[in-house]
C-alpha positions as CSV (number, residue, x, y, z in Angstrom):
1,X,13.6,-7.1,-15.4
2,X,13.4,-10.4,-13.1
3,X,12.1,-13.3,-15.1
4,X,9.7,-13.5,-11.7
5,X,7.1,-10.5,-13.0
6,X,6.2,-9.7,-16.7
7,X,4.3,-5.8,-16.8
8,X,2.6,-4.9,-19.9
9,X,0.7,-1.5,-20.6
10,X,-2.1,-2.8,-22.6
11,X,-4.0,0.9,-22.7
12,X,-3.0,4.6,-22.0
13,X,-5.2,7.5,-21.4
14,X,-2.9,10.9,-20.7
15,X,-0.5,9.5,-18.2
16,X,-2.8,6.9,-17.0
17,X,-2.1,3.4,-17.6
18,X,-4.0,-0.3,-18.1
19,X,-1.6,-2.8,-18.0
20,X,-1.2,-6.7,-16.6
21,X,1.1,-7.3,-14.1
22,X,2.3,-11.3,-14.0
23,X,3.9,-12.6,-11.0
24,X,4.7,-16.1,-10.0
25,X,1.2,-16.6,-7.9
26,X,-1.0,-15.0,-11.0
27,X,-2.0,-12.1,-13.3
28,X,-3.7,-9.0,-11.9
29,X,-4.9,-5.8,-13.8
30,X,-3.5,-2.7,-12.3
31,X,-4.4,-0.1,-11.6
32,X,-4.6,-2.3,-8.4
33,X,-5.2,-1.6,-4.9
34,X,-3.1,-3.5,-2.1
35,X,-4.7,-4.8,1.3
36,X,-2.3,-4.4,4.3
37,X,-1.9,-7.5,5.9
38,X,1.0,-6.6,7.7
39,X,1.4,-9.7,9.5
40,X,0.2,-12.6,7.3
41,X,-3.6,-11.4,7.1
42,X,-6.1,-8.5,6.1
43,X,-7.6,-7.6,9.8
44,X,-11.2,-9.4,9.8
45,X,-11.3,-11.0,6.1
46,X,-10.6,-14.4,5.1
47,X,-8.0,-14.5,2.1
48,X,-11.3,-16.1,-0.2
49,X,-13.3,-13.0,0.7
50,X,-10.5,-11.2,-0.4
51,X,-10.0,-13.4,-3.5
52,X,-13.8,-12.7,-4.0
53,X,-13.4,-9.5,-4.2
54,X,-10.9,-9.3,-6.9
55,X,-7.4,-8.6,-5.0
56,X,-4.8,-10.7,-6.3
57,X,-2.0,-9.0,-4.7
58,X,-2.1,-7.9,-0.5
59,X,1.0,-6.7,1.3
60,X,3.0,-8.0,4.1
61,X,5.7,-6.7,6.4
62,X,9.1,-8.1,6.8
63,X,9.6,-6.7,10.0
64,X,6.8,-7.9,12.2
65,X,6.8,-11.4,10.8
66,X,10.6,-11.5,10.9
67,X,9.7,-11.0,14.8
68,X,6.9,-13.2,15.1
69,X,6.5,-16.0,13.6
70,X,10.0,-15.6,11.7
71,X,10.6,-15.5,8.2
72,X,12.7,-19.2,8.6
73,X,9.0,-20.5,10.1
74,X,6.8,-19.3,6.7
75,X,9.6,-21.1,4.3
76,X,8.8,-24.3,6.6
77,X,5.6,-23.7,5.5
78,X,5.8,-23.1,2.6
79,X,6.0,-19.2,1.9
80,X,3.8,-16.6,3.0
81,X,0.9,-17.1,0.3
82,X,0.6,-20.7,0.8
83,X,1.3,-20.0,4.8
84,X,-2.0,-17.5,4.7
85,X,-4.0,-19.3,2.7
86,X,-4.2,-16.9,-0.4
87,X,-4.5,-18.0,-3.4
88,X,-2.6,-14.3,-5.0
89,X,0.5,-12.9,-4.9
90,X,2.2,-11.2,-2.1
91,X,4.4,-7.8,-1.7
92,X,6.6,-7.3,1.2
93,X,7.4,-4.0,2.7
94,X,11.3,-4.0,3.6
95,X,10.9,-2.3,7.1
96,X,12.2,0.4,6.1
97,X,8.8,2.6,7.5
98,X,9.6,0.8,11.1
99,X,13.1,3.3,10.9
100,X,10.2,6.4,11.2
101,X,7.2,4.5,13.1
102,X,9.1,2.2,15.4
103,X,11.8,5.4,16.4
104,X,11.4,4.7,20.0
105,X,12.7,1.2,19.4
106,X,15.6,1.5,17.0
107,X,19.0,3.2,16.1
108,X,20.2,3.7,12.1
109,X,23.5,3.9,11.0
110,X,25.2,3.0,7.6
111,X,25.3,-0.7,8.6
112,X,21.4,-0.8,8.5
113,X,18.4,-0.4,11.4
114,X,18.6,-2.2,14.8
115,X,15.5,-3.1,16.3
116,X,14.1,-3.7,19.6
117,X,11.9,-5.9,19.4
118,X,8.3,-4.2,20.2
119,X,7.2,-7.8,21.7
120,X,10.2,-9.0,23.8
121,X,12.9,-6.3,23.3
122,X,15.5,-8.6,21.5
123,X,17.6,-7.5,19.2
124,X,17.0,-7.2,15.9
125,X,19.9,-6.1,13.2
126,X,17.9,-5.1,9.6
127,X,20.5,-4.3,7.2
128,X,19.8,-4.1,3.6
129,X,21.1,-7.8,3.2
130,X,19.0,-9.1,5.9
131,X,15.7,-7.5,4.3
132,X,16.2,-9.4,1.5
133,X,17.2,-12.7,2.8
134,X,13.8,-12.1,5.1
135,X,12.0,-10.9,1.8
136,X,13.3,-14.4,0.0
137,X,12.7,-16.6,3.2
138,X,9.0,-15.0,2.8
139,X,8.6,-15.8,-0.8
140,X,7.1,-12.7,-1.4
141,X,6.8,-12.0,-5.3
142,X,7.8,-8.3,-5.2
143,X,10.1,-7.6,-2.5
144,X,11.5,-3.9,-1.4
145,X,14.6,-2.8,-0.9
146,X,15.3,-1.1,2.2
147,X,14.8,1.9,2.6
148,X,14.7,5.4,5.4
149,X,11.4,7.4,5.5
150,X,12.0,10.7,7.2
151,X,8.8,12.1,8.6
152,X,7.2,15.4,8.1
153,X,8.3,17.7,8.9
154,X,12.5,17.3,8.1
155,X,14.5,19.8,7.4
156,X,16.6,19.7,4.0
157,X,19.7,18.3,5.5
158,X,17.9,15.3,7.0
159,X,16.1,14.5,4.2
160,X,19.6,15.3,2.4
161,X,21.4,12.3,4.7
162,X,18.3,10.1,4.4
163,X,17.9,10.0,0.7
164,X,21.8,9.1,0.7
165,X,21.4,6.3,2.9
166,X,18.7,4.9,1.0
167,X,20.4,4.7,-2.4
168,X,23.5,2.8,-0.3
169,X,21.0,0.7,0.7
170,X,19.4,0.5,-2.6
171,X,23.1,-0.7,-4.3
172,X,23.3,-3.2,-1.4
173,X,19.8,-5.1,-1.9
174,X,20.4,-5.3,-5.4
175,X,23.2,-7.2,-5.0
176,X,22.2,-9.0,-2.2
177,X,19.4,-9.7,-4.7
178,X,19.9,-13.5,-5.8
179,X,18.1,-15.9,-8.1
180,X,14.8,-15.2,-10.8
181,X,12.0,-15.9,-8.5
182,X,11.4,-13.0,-7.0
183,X,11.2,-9.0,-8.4
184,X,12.8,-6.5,-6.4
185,X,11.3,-3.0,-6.6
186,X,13.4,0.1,-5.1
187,X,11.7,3.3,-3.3
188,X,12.8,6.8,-4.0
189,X,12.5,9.5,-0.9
190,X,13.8,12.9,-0.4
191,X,10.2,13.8,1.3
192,X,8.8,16.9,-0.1
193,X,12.0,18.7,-1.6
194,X,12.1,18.4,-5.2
195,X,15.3,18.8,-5.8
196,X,15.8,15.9,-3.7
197,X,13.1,13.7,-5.5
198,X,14.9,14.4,-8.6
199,X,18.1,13.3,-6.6
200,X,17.0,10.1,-5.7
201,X,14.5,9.4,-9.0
202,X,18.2,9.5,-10.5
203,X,20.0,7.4,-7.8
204,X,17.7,4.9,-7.5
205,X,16.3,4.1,-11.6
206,X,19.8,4.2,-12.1
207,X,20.1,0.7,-10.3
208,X,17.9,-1.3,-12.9
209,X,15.1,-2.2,-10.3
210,X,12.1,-4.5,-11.6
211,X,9.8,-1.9,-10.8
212,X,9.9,1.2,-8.6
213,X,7.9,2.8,-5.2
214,X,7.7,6.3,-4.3
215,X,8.1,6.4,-0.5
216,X,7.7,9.3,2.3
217,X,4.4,10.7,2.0
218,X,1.3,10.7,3.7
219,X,3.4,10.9,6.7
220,X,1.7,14.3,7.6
221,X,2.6,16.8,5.0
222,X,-0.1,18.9,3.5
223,X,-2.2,17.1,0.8
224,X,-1.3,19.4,-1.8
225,X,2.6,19.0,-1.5
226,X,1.7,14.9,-1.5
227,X,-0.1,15.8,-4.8
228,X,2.9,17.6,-6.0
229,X,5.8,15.5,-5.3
230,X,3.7,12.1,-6.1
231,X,3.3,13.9,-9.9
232,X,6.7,14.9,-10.1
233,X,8.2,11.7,-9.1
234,X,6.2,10.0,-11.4
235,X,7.6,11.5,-14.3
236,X,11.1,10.8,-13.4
237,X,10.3,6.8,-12.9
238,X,10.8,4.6,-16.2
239,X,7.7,4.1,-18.2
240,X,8.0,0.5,-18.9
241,X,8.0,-0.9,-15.4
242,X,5.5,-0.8,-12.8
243,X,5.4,2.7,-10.9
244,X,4.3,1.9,-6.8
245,X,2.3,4.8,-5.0
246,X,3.3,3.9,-1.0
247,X,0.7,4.5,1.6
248,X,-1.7,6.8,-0.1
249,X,-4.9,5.5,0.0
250,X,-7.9,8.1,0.1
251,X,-10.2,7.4,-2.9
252,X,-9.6,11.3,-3.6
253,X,-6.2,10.7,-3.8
254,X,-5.8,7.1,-5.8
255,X,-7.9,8.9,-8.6
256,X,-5.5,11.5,-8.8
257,X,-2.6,9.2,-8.7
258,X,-4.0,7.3,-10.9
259,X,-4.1,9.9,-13.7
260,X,0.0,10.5,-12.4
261,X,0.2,7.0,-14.2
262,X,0.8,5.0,-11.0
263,X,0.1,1.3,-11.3
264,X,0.3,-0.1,-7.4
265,X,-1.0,1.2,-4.5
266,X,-1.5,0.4,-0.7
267,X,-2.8,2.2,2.5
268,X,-4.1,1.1,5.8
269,X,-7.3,3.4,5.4
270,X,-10.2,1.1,4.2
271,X,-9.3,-1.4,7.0
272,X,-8.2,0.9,9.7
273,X,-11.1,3.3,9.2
274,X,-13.9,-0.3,9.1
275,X,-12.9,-0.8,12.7
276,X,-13.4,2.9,13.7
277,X,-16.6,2.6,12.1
278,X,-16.1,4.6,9.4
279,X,-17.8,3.2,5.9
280,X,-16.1,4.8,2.4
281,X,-19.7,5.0,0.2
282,X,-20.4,6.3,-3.2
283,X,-21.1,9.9,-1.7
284,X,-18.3,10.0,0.4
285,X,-17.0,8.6,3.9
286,X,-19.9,8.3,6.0
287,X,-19.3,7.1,10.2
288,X,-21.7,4.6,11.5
289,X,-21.7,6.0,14.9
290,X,-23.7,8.8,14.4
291,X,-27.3,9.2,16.0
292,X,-29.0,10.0,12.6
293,X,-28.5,6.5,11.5
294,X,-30.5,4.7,14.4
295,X,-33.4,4.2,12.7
296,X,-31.9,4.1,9.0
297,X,-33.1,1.2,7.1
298,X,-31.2,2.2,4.0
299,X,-27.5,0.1,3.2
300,X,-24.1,1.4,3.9
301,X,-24.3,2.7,0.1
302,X,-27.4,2.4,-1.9
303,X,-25.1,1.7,-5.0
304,X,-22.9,-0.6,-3.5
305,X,-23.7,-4.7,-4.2
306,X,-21.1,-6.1,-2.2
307,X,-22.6,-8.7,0.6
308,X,-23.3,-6.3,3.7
309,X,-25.0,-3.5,1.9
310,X,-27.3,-6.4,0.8
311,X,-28.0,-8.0,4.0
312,X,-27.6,-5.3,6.7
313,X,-29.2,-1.6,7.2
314,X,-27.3,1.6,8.6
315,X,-29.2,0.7,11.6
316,X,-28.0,-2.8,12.2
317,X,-24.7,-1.6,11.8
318,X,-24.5,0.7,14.0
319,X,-26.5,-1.5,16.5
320,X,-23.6,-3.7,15.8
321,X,-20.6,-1.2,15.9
322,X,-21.8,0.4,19.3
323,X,-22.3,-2.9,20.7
324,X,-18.8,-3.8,20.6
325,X,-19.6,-6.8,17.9
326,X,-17.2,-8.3,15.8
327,X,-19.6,-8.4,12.8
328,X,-19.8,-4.7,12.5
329,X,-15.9,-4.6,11.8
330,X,-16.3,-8.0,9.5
331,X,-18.9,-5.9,7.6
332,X,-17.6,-2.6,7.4
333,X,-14.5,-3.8,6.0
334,X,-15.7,-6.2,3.9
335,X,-17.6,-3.4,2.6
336,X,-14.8,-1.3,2.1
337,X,-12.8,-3.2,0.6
338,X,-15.1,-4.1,-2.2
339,X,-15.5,-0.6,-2.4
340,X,-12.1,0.0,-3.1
341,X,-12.0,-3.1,-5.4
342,X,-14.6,-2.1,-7.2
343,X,-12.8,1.8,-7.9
344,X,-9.9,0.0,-9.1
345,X,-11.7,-2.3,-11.9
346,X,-14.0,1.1,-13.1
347,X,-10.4,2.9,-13.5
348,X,-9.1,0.1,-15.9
349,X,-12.3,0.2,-17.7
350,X,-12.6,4.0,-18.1
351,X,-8.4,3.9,-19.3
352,X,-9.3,1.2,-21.3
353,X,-12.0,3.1,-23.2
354,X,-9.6,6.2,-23.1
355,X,-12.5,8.0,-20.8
356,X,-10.8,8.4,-17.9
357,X,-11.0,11.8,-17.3
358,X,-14.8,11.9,-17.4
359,X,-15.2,9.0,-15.0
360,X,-12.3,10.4,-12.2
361,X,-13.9,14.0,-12.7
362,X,-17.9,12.4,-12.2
363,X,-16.6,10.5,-9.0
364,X,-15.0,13.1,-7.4
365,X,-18.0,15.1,-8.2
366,X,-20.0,12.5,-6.2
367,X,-17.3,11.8,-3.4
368,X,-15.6,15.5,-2.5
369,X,-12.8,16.5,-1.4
370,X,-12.1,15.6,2.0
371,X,-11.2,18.3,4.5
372,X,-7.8,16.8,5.9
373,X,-4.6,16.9,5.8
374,X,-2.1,14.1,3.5
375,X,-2.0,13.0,7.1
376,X,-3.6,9.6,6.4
377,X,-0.4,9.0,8.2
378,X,0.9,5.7,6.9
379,X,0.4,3.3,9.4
380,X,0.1,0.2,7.4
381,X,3.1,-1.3,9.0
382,X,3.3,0.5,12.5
383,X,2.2,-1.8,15.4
């Protein structure tokens, strides 16, 4: 492993795991939860909000900020943390997910993915070198390698091809991979096949990796097939380094990862959904729009602490929200996120105490199982 990241499992319950992940910005706890800040910032939170919160680690994307403001701009100024003003560590995505949500705009061969740009239409060539050499311009702490994600659904053959191209790519980064300073994790696809998963599990562990991501779900497959291949992947990724859960993000779903033994994760939802006004609450995901809350006096959650749920009613918000105010998404995701923050620290506590089962079976109790689809469709990095 890269002298850049230390990870050690301090406590186990089942498959779950409590460990402390160390990384050239800091120490966090994981289980952890990643904000998408796609292009240098968490939409409508300062980074000290977030610091307040407890996130140590957000993620960025090399793509969009290799387009705007360029990757050779952030070293200027001194790498994306310090550029941001977060005082934490920062994860990169590769752009790899641009190959499935950017389509319109891009061609993939062997050689790697060339981009048009979504703001100007230049060309951009994203091979598995250039990733990284963007990654290390970034200073991100954990960088990706690059990677394909096939969408759902993809026949075998596809998925076949894709899974092939990403371990070429995967041999590529990690020698393209120079210097101690930064960990480079690498993703394993093959989308919902597991003979596939076992495929690339193999390809890609093989490769010696400072941690490894599981890549090409929540892209619109049925929830229970995420569930399946997330647990079986799991199992074929090496216990002593950290295991990365891409893109899932319902609460549902991060217990249940959780208990796969997954470490990192990172999804779009909490943010996305605080715009749409959507709150995520202790009883489940409630939306602010609705008429019965025009009158409401009660907070977002009545268990919640975090700053909105103590200053603003149901009512306020969605005064606010329908309105067209900035302060309702401020607050909703502020709320959110804490929310998220918050499920994060009571996993490590209840794996710490080796109760874990109890507490992810009373919450789910509590929250339900939402009626959808694994089609949270990963848009963290989309535009």
């Amino acid at each position: 492993m890269s002298a850049s990241i230390r990870f050690e499992i301090r406590a186990t319950d089942g498959d779950a795991r409590f460990a402390s992940l160390v990384t050239p910005h800091g120490e966090l706890a994981t289980p952890a939860f990643m904000p998408v800040g796609t292009r240098a910032t968490v939409k409508a939170m300062a980074p000290d909000e977030l610091r307040g919160m407890g996130y140590r680690l957000i993620l960025a994307n090399a793509y969009h900020l290799a387009v705007r403001p360029g990757a050779a701009l952030v070293r200027e100024m001194g790498g994306l943390a310090r550029f941001m003003g977060f005082d934490g560590a920062v994860l990169t995505d590769s752009g790899g997910f641009q190959a499935m949500s950017l389509a319109k705009i891009n061609s993939i061969s062997a050689d790697g993915i060339k981009f048009r740009s979504h703001l100007d239409g230049s060309a951009l060539m994203l091979t598995p070198e250039a990733a990284i050499e963007i990654q290390q311009e970034l200073g991100a702490d954990i960088m990706m390698a690059l990677d394909e994600c096939t969408p759902y659904p993809v026949d075998h053959a596809r998925a076949h091809s894709s899974l092939e191209l990403t371990a070429l790519w995967a041999e590529r980064s990690a020698v393209a991979h120079r210097g101690e300073s930064q960990a480079l994790f690498g993703i394993v696809q093959g989308s919902v096949y597991p003979d596939l998963r076992r495929r690339s599990a193999s390809q890609i562990t093989s490769l010696g990796f400072d941690g490894f991501a599981v890549g090409g779900l929540s892209v619109g497959e049925p929830k229970p097939a995420m569930r399946e291949i997330a647990a079986l992947s799991a199992t074929m990724l090496p216990a002593d380094k950290p295991r990365y859960l891409m893109g899932v993000g319902t609460p549902q779903d991060l217990l249940a990862a959780i208990a796969m033994g997954y470490d990192l994760f990172d999804c779009v939802l909490p943010t996305r959904n605080a715009r749409n006004g959507s709150a995520f609450t202790s009883e489940g995901r409630i939306s602010i729009k609705r008429a019965a809350y025009v009158r409401d006096r009660q907070p977002l959650d009545p268990r919640c602490d975090c700053r909105p749920c103590s200053l603003f009613s149901r009512a306020y918000l969605r005064h606010l929200y329908l309105s067209g105010e900035i302060l309702a998404a401020r607050a909703l995701t502020e709320h959110n996120l804490f929310f998220y923050a918050r499920l994060m620290r009571e996993a490590q506590a209840a794996i710490a105490s080796r109760t874990y089962k109890a507490f992810s079976t009373y919450l789910l109790n509590l929250l339900g199982e939402p009626n959808e689809r694994a089609s949270n469709l990963n848009t963290n990095n989309a535009v």
